[in-house]
N, C-alpha and C positions, 0 to 999 in steps of 0.2 A: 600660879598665873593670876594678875589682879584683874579685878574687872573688864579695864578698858580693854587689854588683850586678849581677853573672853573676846568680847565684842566685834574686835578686830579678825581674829579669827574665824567668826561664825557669819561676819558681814560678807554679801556674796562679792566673788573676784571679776565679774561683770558687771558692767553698768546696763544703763537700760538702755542706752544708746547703742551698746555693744549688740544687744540681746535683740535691737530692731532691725540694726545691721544683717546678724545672721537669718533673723528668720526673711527678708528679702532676698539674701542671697540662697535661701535655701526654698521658697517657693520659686523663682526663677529657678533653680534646678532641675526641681518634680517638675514644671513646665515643659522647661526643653526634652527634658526625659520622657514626658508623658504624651506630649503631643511627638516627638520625631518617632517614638516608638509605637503610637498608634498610623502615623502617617506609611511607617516602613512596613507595617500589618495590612495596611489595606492596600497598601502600593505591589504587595508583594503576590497578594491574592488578585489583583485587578490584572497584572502580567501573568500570572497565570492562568486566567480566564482568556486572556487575548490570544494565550499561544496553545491555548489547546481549542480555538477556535480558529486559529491559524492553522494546526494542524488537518482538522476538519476541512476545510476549504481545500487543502493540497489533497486530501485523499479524493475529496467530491469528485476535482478538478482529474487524478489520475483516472477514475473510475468513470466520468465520461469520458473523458478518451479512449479509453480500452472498448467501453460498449458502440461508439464509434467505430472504430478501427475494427473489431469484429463486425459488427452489421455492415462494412464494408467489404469483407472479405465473405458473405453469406448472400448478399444481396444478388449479383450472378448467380451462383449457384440456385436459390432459392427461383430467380428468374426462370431461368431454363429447365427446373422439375416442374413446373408448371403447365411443361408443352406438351399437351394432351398426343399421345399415340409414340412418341418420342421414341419408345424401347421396340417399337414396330419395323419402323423406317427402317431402309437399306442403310447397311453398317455404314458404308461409303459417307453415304450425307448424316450417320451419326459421326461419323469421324471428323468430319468440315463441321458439325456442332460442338463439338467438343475442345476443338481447335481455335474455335473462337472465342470459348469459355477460357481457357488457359492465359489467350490473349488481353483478357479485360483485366487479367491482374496475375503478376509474375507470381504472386503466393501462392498460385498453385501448383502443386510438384505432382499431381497426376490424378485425372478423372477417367473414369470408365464407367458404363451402363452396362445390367446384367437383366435378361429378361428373368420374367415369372417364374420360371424353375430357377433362375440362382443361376444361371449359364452365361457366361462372357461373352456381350455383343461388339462392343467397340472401347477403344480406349487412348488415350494420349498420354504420353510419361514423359513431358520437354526436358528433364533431365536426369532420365533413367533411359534404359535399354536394355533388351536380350532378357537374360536373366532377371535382372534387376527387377522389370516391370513384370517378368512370370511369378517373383516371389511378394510385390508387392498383391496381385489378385487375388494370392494362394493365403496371402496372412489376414487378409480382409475377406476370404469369403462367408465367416462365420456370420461376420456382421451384417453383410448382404440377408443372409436366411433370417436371422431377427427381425431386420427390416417387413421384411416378406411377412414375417408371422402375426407381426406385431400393427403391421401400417400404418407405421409412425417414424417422424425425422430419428436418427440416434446420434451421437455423439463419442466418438472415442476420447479415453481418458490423453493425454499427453503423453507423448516421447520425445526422447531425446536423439536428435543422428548424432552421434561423439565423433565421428568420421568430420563432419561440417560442422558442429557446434551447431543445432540447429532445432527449434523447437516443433513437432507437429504435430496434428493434430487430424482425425478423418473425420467427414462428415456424409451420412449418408441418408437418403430421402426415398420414400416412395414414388414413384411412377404411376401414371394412370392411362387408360383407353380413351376412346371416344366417350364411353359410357361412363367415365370417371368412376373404373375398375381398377381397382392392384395389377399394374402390368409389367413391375418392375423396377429397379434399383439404379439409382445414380450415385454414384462414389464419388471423392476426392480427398486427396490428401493437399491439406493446406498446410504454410511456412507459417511459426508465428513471430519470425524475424521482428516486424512491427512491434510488439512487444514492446522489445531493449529500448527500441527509440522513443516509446512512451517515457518509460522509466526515467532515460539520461537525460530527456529535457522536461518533465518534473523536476522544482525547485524544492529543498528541502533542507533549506539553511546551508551554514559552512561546513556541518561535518553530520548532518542526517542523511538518510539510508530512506531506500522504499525496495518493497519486495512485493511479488504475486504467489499467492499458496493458492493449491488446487484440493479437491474433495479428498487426497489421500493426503493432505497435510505436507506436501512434496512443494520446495520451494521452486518455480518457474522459470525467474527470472528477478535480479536484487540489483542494485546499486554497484558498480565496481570501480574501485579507486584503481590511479595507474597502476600501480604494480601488478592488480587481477586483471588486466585489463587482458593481456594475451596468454591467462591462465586457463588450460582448459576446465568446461565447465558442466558440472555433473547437477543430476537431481537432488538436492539434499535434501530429508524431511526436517520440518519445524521441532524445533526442542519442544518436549511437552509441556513444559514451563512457561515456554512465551504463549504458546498456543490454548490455555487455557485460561490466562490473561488476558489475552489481546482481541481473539478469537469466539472463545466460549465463556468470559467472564459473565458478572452480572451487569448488563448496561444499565442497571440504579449508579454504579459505580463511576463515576465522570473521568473522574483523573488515572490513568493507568500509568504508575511509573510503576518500572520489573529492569529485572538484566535484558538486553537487548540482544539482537542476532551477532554483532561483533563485543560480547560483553562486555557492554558498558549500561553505567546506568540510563535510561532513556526514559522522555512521556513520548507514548505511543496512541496510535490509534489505526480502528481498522474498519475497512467500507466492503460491502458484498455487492460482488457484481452479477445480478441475478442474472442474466442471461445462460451465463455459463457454472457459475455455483464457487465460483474464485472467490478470495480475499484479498485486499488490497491493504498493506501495511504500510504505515509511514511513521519512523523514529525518529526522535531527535535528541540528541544527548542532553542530560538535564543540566550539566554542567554550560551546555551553551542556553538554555532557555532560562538559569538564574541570574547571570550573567549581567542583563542589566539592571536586575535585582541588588545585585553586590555592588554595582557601582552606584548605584541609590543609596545606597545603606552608607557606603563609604563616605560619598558627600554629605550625609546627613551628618555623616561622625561628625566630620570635620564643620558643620557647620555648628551644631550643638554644642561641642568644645566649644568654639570659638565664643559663642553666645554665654557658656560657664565661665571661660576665661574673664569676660565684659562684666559680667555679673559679680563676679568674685575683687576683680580691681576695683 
Protein backbone atom coordinates (compact mmCIF):
# COMPACT_ATOMS: atom_id res chain seq x y z
CA UNK A 1 0.00 0.00 0.00
CA UNK A 2 1.74 3.44 -0.86
CA UNK A 3 1.46 6.21 1.19
CA UNK A 4 -1.30 8.23 -0.06
CA UNK A 5 -3.60 4.99 0.70
CA UNK A 6 -2.16 4.73 4.02
CA UNK A 7 -3.54 8.10 4.55
CA UNK A 8 -6.66 7.55 2.85
CA UNK A 9 -7.32 4.84 4.96
CA UNK A 10 -6.57 6.12 8.24
CA UNK A 11 -8.35 9.62 7.37
CA UNK A 12 -11.49 9.54 9.31
CA UNK A 13 -14.86 8.62 7.26
CA UNK A 14 -16.73 11.62 9.12
CA UNK A 15 -16.49 14.94 8.58
CA UNK A 16 -16.84 17.55 11.19
CA UNK A 17 -19.89 18.64 9.97
CA UNK A 18 -21.17 15.04 10.18
CA UNK A 19 -19.72 14.59 13.72
CA UNK A 20 -21.84 18.26 14.76
CA UNK A 21 -24.69 16.97 13.05
CA UNK A 22 -24.83 13.84 15.39
CA UNK A 23 -23.81 15.01 18.50
CA UNK A 24 -27.19 17.66 18.19
CA UNK A 25 -29.19 15.15 17.25
CA UNK A 26 -28.03 13.01 19.88
CA UNK A 27 -28.25 15.71 22.83
CA UNK A 28 -31.92 16.35 21.60
CA UNK A 29 -32.26 12.75 22.47
CA UNK A 30 -30.90 12.48 25.99
CA UNK A 31 -33.24 15.63 26.23
CA UNK A 32 -36.32 14.40 25.23
CA UNK A 33 -35.36 11.17 27.00
CA UNK A 34 -34.45 12.71 30.10
CA UNK A 35 -36.80 15.31 30.59
CA UNK A 36 -40.18 13.05 29.50
CA UNK A 37 -38.68 10.41 31.63
CA UNK A 38 -38.26 12.56 34.64
CA UNK A 39 -41.76 14.41 33.84
CA UNK A 40 -43.42 10.53 33.75
CA UNK A 41 -41.54 9.98 37.41
CA UNK A 42 -43.02 12.75 39.07
CA UNK A 43 -46.30 12.79 37.15
CA UNK A 44 -46.58 9.21 38.15
CA UNK A 45 -45.82 9.73 41.81
CA UNK A 46 -48.03 13.10 42.02
CA UNK A 47 -51.26 10.58 40.91
CA UNK A 48 -50.49 8.57 43.19
CA UNK A 49 -50.37 10.96 45.99
CA UNK A 50 -53.77 12.29 44.81
CA UNK A 51 -55.45 9.00 44.72
CA UNK A 52 -54.50 7.67 47.91
CA UNK A 53 -55.74 10.95 49.17
CA UNK A 54 -58.66 10.39 47.41
CA UNK A 55 -59.03 7.28 48.80
CA UNK A 56 -58.77 8.94 52.29
CA UNK A 57 -61.51 11.39 51.89
CA UNK A 58 -63.98 8.36 50.56
CA UNK A 59 -63.20 6.48 53.83
CA UNK A 60 -63.43 9.74 56.17
CA UNK A 61 -66.65 10.45 54.19
CA UNK A 62 -68.01 6.64 54.75
CA UNK A 63 -66.93 6.63 58.36
CA UNK A 64 -68.87 9.84 59.20
CA UNK A 65 -71.72 8.55 58.07
CA UNK A 66 -71.74 5.22 59.67
CA UNK A 67 -70.94 7.25 63.16
CA UNK A 68 -74.04 9.31 62.10
CA UNK A 69 -76.24 6.83 61.25
CA UNK A 70 -75.36 4.99 64.55
CA UNK A 71 -75.73 7.94 66.89
CA UNK A 72 -78.98 8.13 65.21
CA UNK A 73 -80.19 5.02 65.95
CA UNK A 74 -78.75 5.43 70.00
CA UNK A 75 -79.93 8.69 70.38
CA UNK A 76 -83.75 7.58 71.55
CA UNK A 77 -82.62 4.86 73.16
CA UNK A 78 -80.00 6.71 75.16
CA UNK A 79 -82.99 9.35 75.64
CA UNK A 80 -85.41 7.23 77.34
CA UNK A 81 -82.54 5.36 79.79
CA UNK A 82 -82.33 8.49 81.16
CA UNK A 83 -85.82 8.57 82.66
CA UNK A 84 -85.27 8.20 86.23
CA UNK A 85 -87.76 5.57 87.97
CA UNK A 86 -88.54 4.16 84.50
CA UNK A 87 -88.23 0.28 85.51
CA UNK A 88 -90.75 1.34 88.52
CA UNK A 89 -93.62 2.57 86.66
CA UNK A 90 -96.71 0.42 85.86
CA UNK A 91 -95.83 -2.09 82.95
CA UNK A 92 -99.01 -0.56 81.30
CA UNK A 93 -97.32 3.01 80.84
CA UNK A 94 -93.85 1.13 80.34
CA UNK A 95 -95.55 -0.36 77.49
CA UNK A 96 -97.05 3.15 75.97
CA UNK A 97 -92.95 4.12 76.51
CA UNK A 98 -91.62 1.66 74.77
CA UNK A 99 -94.08 2.00 72.01
CA UNK A 100 -93.16 5.17 71.39
CA UNK A 101 -89.50 4.25 71.40
CA UNK A 102 -89.96 1.81 68.49
CA UNK A 103 -91.83 4.58 66.86
CA UNK A 104 -88.99 7.28 66.45
CA UNK A 105 -87.26 4.68 64.29
CA UNK A 106 -88.41 1.49 62.40
CA UNK A 107 -84.70 0.04 63.32
CA UNK A 108 -85.93 -1.09 66.15
CA UNK A 109 -87.05 -4.77 66.06
CA UNK A 110 -87.61 -5.12 69.80
CA UNK A 111 -87.12 -3.20 73.34
CA UNK A 112 -87.91 -4.46 76.58
CA UNK A 113 -87.03 -3.28 80.43
CA UNK A 114 -86.10 -5.72 83.13
CA UNK A 115 -86.06 -4.76 86.66
CA UNK A 116 -83.05 -5.07 89.35
CA UNK A 117 -83.20 -8.78 89.64
CA UNK A 118 -82.93 -9.40 85.71
CA UNK A 119 -86.87 -9.99 85.72
CA UNK A 120 -89.05 -9.12 82.58
CA UNK A 121 -91.23 -5.94 83.10
CA UNK A 122 -92.50 -4.74 79.78
CA UNK A 123 -91.64 -5.14 76.20
CA UNK A 124 -92.45 -4.40 72.47
CA UNK A 125 -91.47 -6.83 69.40
CA UNK A 126 -93.33 -4.75 66.12
CA UNK A 127 -92.26 -7.67 64.33
CA UNK A 128 -92.04 -10.63 66.32
CA UNK A 129 -94.63 -12.47 68.38
CA UNK A 130 -95.50 -15.45 70.63
CA UNK A 131 -92.53 -17.39 70.54
CA UNK A 132 -90.52 -15.35 68.79
CA UNK A 133 -90.32 -12.54 71.43
CA UNK A 134 -90.20 -15.35 74.53
CA UNK A 135 -86.91 -16.56 72.82
CA UNK A 136 -85.66 -13.12 71.97
CA UNK A 137 -85.70 -12.32 76.15
CA UNK A 138 -84.48 -15.93 76.89
CA UNK A 139 -81.21 -15.23 74.44
CA UNK A 140 -80.55 -11.85 75.80
CA UNK A 141 -80.92 -12.33 79.39
CA UNK A 142 -77.37 -13.10 80.01
CA UNK A 143 -76.68 -9.64 78.88
CA UNK A 144 -79.20 -8.06 81.00
CA UNK A 145 -77.26 -9.67 84.39
CA UNK A 146 -73.74 -8.18 83.01
CA UNK A 147 -75.47 -4.96 82.69
CA UNK A 148 -76.74 -5.34 86.39
CA UNK A 149 -73.25 -6.30 87.44
CA UNK A 150 -71.30 -4.27 85.58
CA UNK A 151 -73.49 -0.56 85.50
CA UNK A 152 -72.43 -0.02 82.41
CA UNK A 153 -74.12 0.47 78.53
CA UNK A 154 -73.00 -3.15 76.67
CA UNK A 155 -72.99 -3.82 73.22
CA UNK A 156 -73.55 -7.06 71.55
CA UNK A 157 -71.33 -8.29 68.93
CA UNK A 158 -73.44 -8.50 65.37
CA UNK A 159 -75.74 -11.09 63.91
CA UNK A 160 -76.93 -12.08 61.03
CA UNK A 161 -81.13 -12.95 60.60
CA UNK A 162 -80.40 -15.32 57.10
CA UNK A 163 -84.18 -15.74 57.40
CA UNK A 164 -84.29 -11.66 56.20
CA UNK A 165 -80.84 -10.88 55.18
CA UNK A 166 -80.60 -8.74 58.06
CA UNK A 167 -77.91 -7.21 60.12
CA UNK A 168 -78.41 -6.67 64.19
CA UNK A 169 -77.16 -5.66 66.70
CA UNK A 170 -78.39 -5.32 70.91
CA UNK A 171 -77.87 -2.63 72.91
CA UNK A 172 -78.41 -2.66 76.41
CA UNK A 173 -78.08 0.18 79.31
CA UNK A 174 -78.48 0.67 82.84
CA UNK A 175 -81.64 2.14 84.61
CA UNK A 176 -81.67 4.31 87.57
CA UNK A 177 -84.14 5.32 90.62
CA UNK A 178 -84.92 8.56 91.91
CA UNK A 179 -81.77 8.28 93.84
CA UNK A 180 -79.71 7.56 90.66
CA UNK A 181 -79.41 3.86 91.83
CA UNK A 182 -79.10 0.60 89.56
CA UNK A 183 -82.82 -0.17 89.01
CA UNK A 184 -82.59 -1.81 86.04
CA UNK A 185 -82.17 -2.75 82.26
CA UNK A 186 -83.34 -1.50 79.03
CA UNK A 187 -82.80 -3.65 75.93
CA UNK A 188 -83.11 -3.36 72.22
CA UNK A 189 -82.46 -5.12 69.33
CA UNK A 190 -81.66 -2.65 66.52
CA UNK A 191 -81.61 -3.32 62.34
CA UNK A 192 -78.39 -2.30 60.87
CA UNK A 193 -80.20 -2.16 57.43
CA UNK A 194 -78.78 1.46 57.20
CA UNK A 195 -75.57 0.04 56.75
CA UNK A 196 -75.95 -1.22 52.99
CA UNK A 197 -77.26 2.23 52.11
CA UNK A 198 -74.12 3.71 53.45
CA UNK A 199 -72.03 1.52 51.57
CA UNK A 200 -74.07 1.75 47.92
CA UNK A 201 -74.04 5.47 47.80
CA UNK A 202 -70.20 5.79 48.78
CA UNK A 203 -68.51 6.62 45.57
CA UNK A 204 -65.55 4.50 45.04
CA UNK A 205 -64.55 4.82 41.43
CA UNK A 206 -65.66 2.35 38.36
CA UNK A 207 -64.81 -0.77 39.83
CA UNK A 208 -63.68 -0.21 43.80
CA UNK A 209 -65.36 -1.93 46.51
CA UNK A 210 -65.90 -0.83 50.32
CA UNK A 211 -66.56 -3.09 53.23
CA UNK A 212 -67.15 -2.90 57.20
CA UNK A 213 -65.20 -5.45 59.43
CA UNK A 214 -66.22 -5.89 63.00
CA UNK A 215 -63.70 -6.83 66.20
CA UNK A 216 -63.92 -10.60 65.15
CA UNK A 217 -62.46 -9.69 61.73
CA UNK A 218 -66.08 -10.84 60.27
CA UNK A 219 -66.94 -8.88 57.15
CA UNK A 220 -70.46 -6.73 57.82
CA UNK A 221 -71.48 -5.54 55.01
CA UNK A 222 -69.31 -4.91 51.24
CA UNK A 223 -69.94 -3.50 47.95
CA UNK A 224 -72.29 -5.82 45.64
CA UNK A 225 -72.35 -5.91 42.03
CA UNK A 226 -75.67 -6.94 40.15
CA UNK A 227 -75.13 -10.37 40.09
CA UNK A 228 -74.65 -10.46 44.26
CA UNK A 229 -77.17 -8.33 44.46
CA UNK A 230 -80.01 -11.14 45.26
CA UNK A 231 -77.38 -13.44 46.50
CA UNK A 232 -77.88 -14.45 50.00
CA UNK A 233 -75.55 -13.07 52.28
CA UNK A 234 -73.46 -14.57 55.13
CA UNK A 235 -70.80 -13.23 57.65
CA UNK A 236 -67.48 -13.88 56.08
CA UNK A 237 -64.26 -13.38 57.99
CA UNK A 238 -61.39 -11.15 56.45
CA UNK A 239 -58.41 -13.17 54.87
CA UNK A 240 -55.55 -12.78 57.21
CA UNK A 241 -53.67 -11.37 54.46
CA UNK A 242 -55.57 -8.37 53.79
CA UNK A 243 -56.37 -7.85 57.26
CA UNK A 244 -52.79 -7.54 58.34
CA UNK A 245 -52.18 -5.08 55.49
CA UNK A 246 -54.96 -2.97 55.55
CA UNK A 247 -55.94 -3.31 59.14
CA UNK A 248 -52.88 -3.99 61.40
CA UNK A 249 -50.09 -2.81 59.04
CA UNK A 250 -47.56 -0.36 60.03
CA UNK A 251 -49.16 3.19 59.42
CA UNK A 252 -45.28 4.55 58.60
CA UNK A 253 -46.30 2.63 55.54
CA UNK A 254 -48.46 5.09 53.27
CA UNK A 255 -49.29 3.23 50.08
CA UNK A 256 -50.88 -0.33 50.77
CA UNK A 257 -51.22 -2.02 47.59
CA UNK A 258 -51.91 -6.27 48.38
CA UNK A 259 -54.61 -8.69 46.78
CA UNK A 260 -57.94 -7.38 47.50
CA UNK A 261 -61.21 -9.04 48.80
CA UNK A 262 -62.25 -9.87 45.09
CA UNK A 263 -58.53 -10.80 44.11
CA UNK A 264 -57.44 -8.36 42.40
CA UNK A 265 -54.55 -6.16 42.91
CA UNK A 266 -55.90 -2.98 44.77
CA UNK A 267 -54.52 0.51 46.80
CA UNK A 268 -56.45 0.15 49.81
CA UNK A 269 -57.11 2.03 52.77
CA UNK A 270 -58.68 1.65 56.13
CA UNK A 271 -60.58 4.29 58.76
CA UNK A 272 -61.74 3.16 62.53
CA UNK A 273 -64.92 3.95 63.57
CA UNK A 274 -64.44 4.36 67.20
CA UNK A 275 -67.54 4.42 68.49
CA UNK A 276 -68.20 0.81 67.79
CA UNK A 277 -64.54 -0.65 67.14
CA UNK A 278 -65.40 -1.30 63.09
CA UNK A 279 -63.18 -0.76 60.20
CA UNK A 280 -63.97 0.81 57.22
CA UNK A 281 -62.25 -0.41 53.99
CA UNK A 282 -62.06 1.20 50.70
CA UNK A 283 -60.32 -0.60 47.57
CA UNK A 284 -59.50 0.47 44.36
CA UNK A 285 -58.03 -1.66 41.74
CA UNK A 286 -54.65 -0.50 40.81
CA UNK A 287 -55.18 -1.05 37.37
CA UNK A 288 -57.89 1.77 37.48
CA UNK A 289 -55.67 4.14 39.67
CA UNK A 290 -52.45 3.84 36.91
CA UNK A 291 -54.66 4.19 34.37
CA UNK A 292 -54.08 7.77 33.78
CA UNK A 293 -50.67 7.11 34.36
CA UNK A 294 -50.50 4.93 31.11
CA UNK A 295 -52.25 7.34 29.28
CA UNK A 296 -49.46 9.96 30.33
CA UNK A 297 -46.88 7.95 29.47
CA UNK A 298 -48.49 7.07 26.21
CA UNK A 299 -48.72 10.63 24.97
CA UNK A 300 -45.42 11.37 26.29
CA UNK A 301 -44.26 8.43 23.77
CA UNK A 302 -45.69 9.75 21.19
CA UNK A 303 -44.74 13.03 21.81
CA UNK A 304 -40.88 12.35 22.42
CA UNK A 305 -40.81 10.21 19.19
CA UNK A 306 -42.26 12.84 17.35
CA UNK A 307 -39.64 15.47 18.74
CA UNK A 308 -36.56 12.41 17.79
CA UNK A 309 -38.33 12.17 14.62
CA UNK A 310 -37.81 16.48 14.11
CA UNK A 311 -34.59 16.02 15.50
CA UNK A 312 -33.26 13.28 13.41
CA UNK A 313 -34.62 15.01 9.89
Amino acid sequence: MTAPSLRQALRPSWSLTQFIQFGLVAIAVLTVLMVGGSLTVLSYQAHLDEAWQLQQARVQTAVGDIESHLNGLQYPFNYFSKVRGLSRIDPDVQQRFLEGLTRTNHAYEAVAIFDRQGEFRAGVTPYQAGDAEQAFLISHRQMVRRVLSRSEQLLSPVTLDTDRQTLLVTIATPLYDASDQLDGVLLASVNLEGLNGIIAQTPVGRNGSIYIVDRRQLILTQTRNVDETHQSFQLERLPNAIASRVLYGDPAHQFKIYQGLRGQSVLGVAALVYSVGWYVVVELPVMEVYAPVGRLMTMMLWTGGGAIAIAIA
